[in-house]
C-alpha positions, 0 to 999 in steps of 0.5 A: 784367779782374775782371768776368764776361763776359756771353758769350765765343765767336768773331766770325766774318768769312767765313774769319776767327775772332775770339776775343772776349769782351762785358761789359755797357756799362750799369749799374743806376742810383740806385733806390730798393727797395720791398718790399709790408708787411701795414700791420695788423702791419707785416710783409713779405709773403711768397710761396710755390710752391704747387700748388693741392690741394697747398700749398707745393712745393720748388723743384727739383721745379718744371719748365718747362711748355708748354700743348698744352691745357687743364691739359695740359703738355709738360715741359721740363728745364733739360738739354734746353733748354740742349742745344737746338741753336744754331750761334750759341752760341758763334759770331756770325757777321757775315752782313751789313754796313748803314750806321748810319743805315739801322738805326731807334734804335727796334731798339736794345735793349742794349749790350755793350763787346766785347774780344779774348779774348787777345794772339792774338786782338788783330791780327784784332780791330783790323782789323776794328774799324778797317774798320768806321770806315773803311767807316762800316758796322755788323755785323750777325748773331746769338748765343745768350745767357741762353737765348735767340738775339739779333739784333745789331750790331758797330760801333766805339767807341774802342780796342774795339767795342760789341756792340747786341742788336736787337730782333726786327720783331714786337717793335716796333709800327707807328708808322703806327697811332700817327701817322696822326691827325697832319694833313699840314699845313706850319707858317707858315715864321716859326713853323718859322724861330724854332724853328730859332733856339731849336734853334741857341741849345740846341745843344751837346755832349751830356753825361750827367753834367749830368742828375741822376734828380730823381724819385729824388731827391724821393722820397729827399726824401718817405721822409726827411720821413716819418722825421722826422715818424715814419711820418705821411702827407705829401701834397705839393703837386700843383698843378703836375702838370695837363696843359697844353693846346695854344696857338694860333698867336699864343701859340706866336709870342710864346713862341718870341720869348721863349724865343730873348730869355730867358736860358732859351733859352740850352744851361746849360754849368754842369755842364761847368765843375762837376761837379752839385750833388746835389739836397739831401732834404726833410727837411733843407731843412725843418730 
């Protein structure tokens, strides 16, 4: 496999030790990098390490520092802290076992594919791949990865197995504080019956390849039409970026009619018989 692993270690099942190796399962999408450019010269701007009294300082000379007081610091080297002790470094070992849904996706953080290490490792790796399909349960335990220990869960996913880092309880805010304006009230049984019907006509086999990033696309639109008209500013219309406000009951109803009625209620399954049409730049439409 020509990529790096992101972590190779042992899956530990009680007695069981499972050599295994994890690779991202994601990838950087279309993007589109700035840099911050002086206007006056149109040079890019540049920062530097500096010590305040000192100027400009060498990157090997820098540590990390944590404050116990004011302008006071505890040093820390790169050595000391890669030496601090974690049994999860090399080991993850599966402490428990919950089912899917018991785990709110708000926890999901980042998802790894998981393979055996080697032929050896291969038997002990399809039985527990496949007793966590049988069973319709979720590992979950902890490992330490670029320098910090991750809360994570092991679920199957076709021939392999795909590891999730979760994040921690204190990283995830109190829906309640959020939600608690919303009334308790039920909505009028016709109005929750059409939406159903919109749902139902909407439902369909998900498919990322059918969603493009049309934000990437129209700025690779803007900076193409700023090419053509040689750097000068392009203000486009923004008419349509106001809010709308809430309706009322009537509105919603005919909406809902008029959605399940129209074409546009309709789940669009063009993009399954063809690949996308990429979105063409302003410039060349403008041509």
């Amino acid at each position: 496999m020509a990529a790096r692993p992101s972590w190779r270690g042992i899956i530990k099942l009680a007695l069981v030790s499972i050599p295994v190796e994890i690779y991202p399962a994601t990838k950087a999408g279309k993007s589109i990098a700035f840099h911050q450019v002086h206007e006056p010269s149109g040079q890019r701007v540049r920062y530097e390490k500096v010590v305040p009294g000192i100027g400009p300082v060498d990157r090997d000379d820098i540590l990390k520092g944590y404050e116990v007081d004011k302008g006071e610091y505890v040093l820390l080297d790169p050595e000391e802290i890669e030496k601090v002790k974690l049994e999860s470094r090399k080991t993850l070992d599966l402490t428990q076992f919950v089912d899917l849904h018991d785990i709110d996706p708000i926890y999901y953080d980042k998802p790894y594919f998981v393979v055996p290490a080697d032929d050896l490792a291969e038997e002990a790796f399809v039985v527990l791949r496949d007793a966590l399909k049988k069973t319709r349960k979720v590992g979950i335990g902890q490992l330490a990865m670029r320098g910090q220990e991750y809360v994570v869960s092991l679920k199957p996913c076709g021939r392999g197995m795909v590891l999730e880092t979760l994040r921690y309880a204190d990283e995830v805010n109190k829906a309640a504080s959020y939600f608690r304006d919303i009334g308790d009230s039920k909505p009028e049984p016709d109005l929750l019956e059409m939406a159903e019907a919109l749902i139902a006509k909407k439902t369909g086999d998900f498919d990322a390849s059918e969603f493009q990033n049309r934000y990437i696309d129209a700025l690779r639109g803007l900076i193409d039409e700023k090419i053509k008209k040689k750097g000068k500013r392009v203000i486009q219309d923004r008419s349509s970026d106001a809010v709308p406000k809430g309706s009322n009951v009537v509105d919603l109803m005919a909406a809902l009619k008029k959605s399940i009625e129209s074409g546009d209620g309709a789940r669009k399954s063009a993009a399954k018989k063809a690949p996308a049409k990429k979105a063409e730049p302003a410039a060349k439409k403008r041509a």
